[in-house]
C-alpha positions as CSV (number, residue, x, y, z in Angstrom):
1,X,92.5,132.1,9.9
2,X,92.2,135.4,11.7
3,X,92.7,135.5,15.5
4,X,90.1,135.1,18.3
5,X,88.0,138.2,18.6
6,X,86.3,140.1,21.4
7,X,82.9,139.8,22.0
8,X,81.0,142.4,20.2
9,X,84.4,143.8,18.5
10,X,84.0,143.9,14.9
11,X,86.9,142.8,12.9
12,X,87.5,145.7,10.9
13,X,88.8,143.3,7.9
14,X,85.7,141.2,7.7
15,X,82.8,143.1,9.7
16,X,82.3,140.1,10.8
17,X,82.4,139.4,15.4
18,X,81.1,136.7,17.4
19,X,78.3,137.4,19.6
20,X,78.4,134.1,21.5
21,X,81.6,131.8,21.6
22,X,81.4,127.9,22.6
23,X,82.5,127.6,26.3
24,X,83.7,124.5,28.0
25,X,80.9,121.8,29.0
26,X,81.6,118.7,31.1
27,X,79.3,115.6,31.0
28,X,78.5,112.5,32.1
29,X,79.5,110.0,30.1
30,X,76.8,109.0,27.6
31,X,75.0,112.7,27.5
32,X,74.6,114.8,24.7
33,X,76.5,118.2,25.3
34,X,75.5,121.7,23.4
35,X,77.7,124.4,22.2
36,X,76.8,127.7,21.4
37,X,77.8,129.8,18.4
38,X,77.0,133.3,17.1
39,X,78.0,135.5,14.7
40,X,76.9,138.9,13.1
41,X,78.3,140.6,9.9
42,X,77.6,144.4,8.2
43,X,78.6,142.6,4.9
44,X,76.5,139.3,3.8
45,X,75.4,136.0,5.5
46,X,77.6,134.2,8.0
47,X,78.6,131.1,7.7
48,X,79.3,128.7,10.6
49,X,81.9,125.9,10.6
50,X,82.5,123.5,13.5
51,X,86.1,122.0,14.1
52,X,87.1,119.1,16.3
53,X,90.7,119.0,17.3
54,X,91.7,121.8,14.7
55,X,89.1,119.7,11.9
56,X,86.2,120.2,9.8
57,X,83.6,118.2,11.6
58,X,82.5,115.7,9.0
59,X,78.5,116.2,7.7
60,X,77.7,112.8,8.2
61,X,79.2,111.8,11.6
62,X,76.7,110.5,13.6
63,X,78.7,111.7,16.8
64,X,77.5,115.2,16.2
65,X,74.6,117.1,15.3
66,X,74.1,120.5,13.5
67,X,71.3,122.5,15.0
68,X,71.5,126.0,13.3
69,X,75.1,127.5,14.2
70,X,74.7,125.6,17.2
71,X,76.4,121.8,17.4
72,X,75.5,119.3,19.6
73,X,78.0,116.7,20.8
74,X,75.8,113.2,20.8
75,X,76.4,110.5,23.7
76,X,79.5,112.0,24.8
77,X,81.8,109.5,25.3
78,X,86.0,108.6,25.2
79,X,89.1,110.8,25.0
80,X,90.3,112.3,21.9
81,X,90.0,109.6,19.7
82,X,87.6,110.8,16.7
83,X,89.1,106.9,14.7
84,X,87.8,105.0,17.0
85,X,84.5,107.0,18.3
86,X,85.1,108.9,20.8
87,X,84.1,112.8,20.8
88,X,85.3,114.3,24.0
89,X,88.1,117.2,23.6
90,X,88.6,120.9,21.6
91,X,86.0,122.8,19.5
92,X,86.2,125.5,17.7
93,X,83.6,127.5,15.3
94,X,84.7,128.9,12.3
95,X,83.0,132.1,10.8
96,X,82.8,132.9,7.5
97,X,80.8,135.7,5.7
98,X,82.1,137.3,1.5
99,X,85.1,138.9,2.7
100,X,87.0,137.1,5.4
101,X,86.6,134.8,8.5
102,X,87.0,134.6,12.2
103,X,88.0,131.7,14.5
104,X,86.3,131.8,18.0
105,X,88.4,130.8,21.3
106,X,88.6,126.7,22.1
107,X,85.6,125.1,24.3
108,X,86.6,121.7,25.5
109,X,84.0,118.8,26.1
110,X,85.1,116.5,28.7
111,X,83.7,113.8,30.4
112,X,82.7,114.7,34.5
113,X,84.0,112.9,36.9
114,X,81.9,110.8,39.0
């Protein structure tokens, strides 16, 4: 995967930049958190892929939500334990248009403390 890009930089290789990375969120346990991705291209459609903990979020998982490129993290809740439920910890979006793709920095999703 290519390395983390500026925002607004063009990778020359791909055309292909983010215009909004995800950014670390913390909530209280039980509350949804959003993160925020964008991407442009000069050459075709992007295409946006969310990883937890360096993995394609599953389509089905009820612990997330797709909205556009934009994920939401459902009833936050636990450490990194994606087995056993939990959904706290590192995100990443993956960009992808014809020619190449682009990996945007790490957000985390922690639980705030009371």
């Amino acid at each position: 995967l290519a390395a983390r890009l500026d925002q607004h930089r063009p990778n020359v290789s791909t055309s292909l930049w983010f215009v909004e990375e995800p950014r670390d969120v913390a909530v209280v346990r039980g509350q949804d958190a959003l993160l925020r991705c964008r991407a442009e291209s000069n050459r075709g459609n992007v295409a946006i892929t969310w990883l937890y903990e360096g993995r394609p979020i599953p389509a089905r998982d009820t612990r997330w939500r797709a909205e556009e490129t934009d994920l939401r993290v459902l009833r936050v809740a636990g450490g990194k334990r994606a087995a056993v439920g939990g959904n706290a910890g590192e995100y990443a979006c993956l960009a992808r248009n014809d020619v190449g793709a682009v990996l945007s920095g790490a957000a985390k999703v922690r639980l705030a403390s009371k």
